[in-house]
N, C-alpha and C positions, 0 to 999 in steps of 0.2 A: 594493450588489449583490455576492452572495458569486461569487466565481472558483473551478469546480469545480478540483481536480487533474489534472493532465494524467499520462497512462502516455506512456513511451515504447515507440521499435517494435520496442527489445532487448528491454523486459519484455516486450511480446505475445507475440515471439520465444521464448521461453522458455517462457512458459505453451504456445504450441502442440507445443512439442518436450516435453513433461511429458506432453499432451493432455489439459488439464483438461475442456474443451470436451467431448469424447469423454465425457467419466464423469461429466457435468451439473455440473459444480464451475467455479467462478468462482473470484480471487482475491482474498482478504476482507484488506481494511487498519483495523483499526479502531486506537481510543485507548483506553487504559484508564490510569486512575488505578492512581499504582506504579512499580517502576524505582528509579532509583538520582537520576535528576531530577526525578520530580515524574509524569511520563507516560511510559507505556509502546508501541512498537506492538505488534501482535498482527497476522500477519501469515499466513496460512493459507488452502487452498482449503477451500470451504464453499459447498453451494448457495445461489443470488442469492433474497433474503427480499423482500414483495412493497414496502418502504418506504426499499430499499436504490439510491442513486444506481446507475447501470449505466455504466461507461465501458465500449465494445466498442470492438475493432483487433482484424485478421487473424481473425474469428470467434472469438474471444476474450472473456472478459471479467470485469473488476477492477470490485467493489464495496464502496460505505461504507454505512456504517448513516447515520440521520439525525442519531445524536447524535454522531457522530466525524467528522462531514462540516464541522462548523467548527473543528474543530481543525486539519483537514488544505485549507483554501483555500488554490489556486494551488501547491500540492506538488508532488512530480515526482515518481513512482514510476520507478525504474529496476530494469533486472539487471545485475548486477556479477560481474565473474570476475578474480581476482584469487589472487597466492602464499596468501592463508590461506585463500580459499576462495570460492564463487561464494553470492551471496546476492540477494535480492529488498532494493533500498535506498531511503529519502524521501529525499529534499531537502527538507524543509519550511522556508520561507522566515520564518513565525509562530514558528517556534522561538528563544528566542534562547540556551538553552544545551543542549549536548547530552553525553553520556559518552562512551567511548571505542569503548563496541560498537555505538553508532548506533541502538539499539532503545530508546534512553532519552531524552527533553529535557523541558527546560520551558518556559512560556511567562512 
């Protein structure tokens, strides 16, 4: 049995202070082939397509397509604020090597 990804309540946090909600846009995490390791994220709001996983918090809401949903099992979507900059970040747990900007691993 596959284990969706889990968001946290900093990412909902963020997507409602942005107000994606407001202007029909969801937060789209997909995988695409590319990078510096083999896979890339793709990480963007984008209205929810009718075959796209729906994670909802705080009327919010973060979606996968069906072909990037097993790459991303039991992943943590987080937001991060940090000295070089605040960003939308996985934790993907199936990764097992990743680059240094974090938008790259492999399996």
């Amino acid at each position: 049995m596959q284990l969706p990804p889990k968001v946290t309540e900093r990412a909902f946090a963020r997507l409602s202070e942005i107000g994606a909600a407001t202007q029909g846009q969801a937060l789209r995490i997909a995988v695409e082939g590319g990078g510096c390791s083999g896979f890339q994220y793709e990480i963007a709001l984008d209205a929810p397509k009718d075959d796209d996983l729906i994670l909802e918090g705080n009327g919010e809401k973060v979606v996968v397509d069906s072909i990037s949903l097993p790459f991303l099992e039991n992943a943590v979507i987080d937001f991060t604020e940090e000295l070089i900059g605040a960003r939308f970040t996985i934790d993907n747990p199936n990764a097992t090597a990743s680059c240094g900007c974090g938008t790259s691993f492999s399996m």
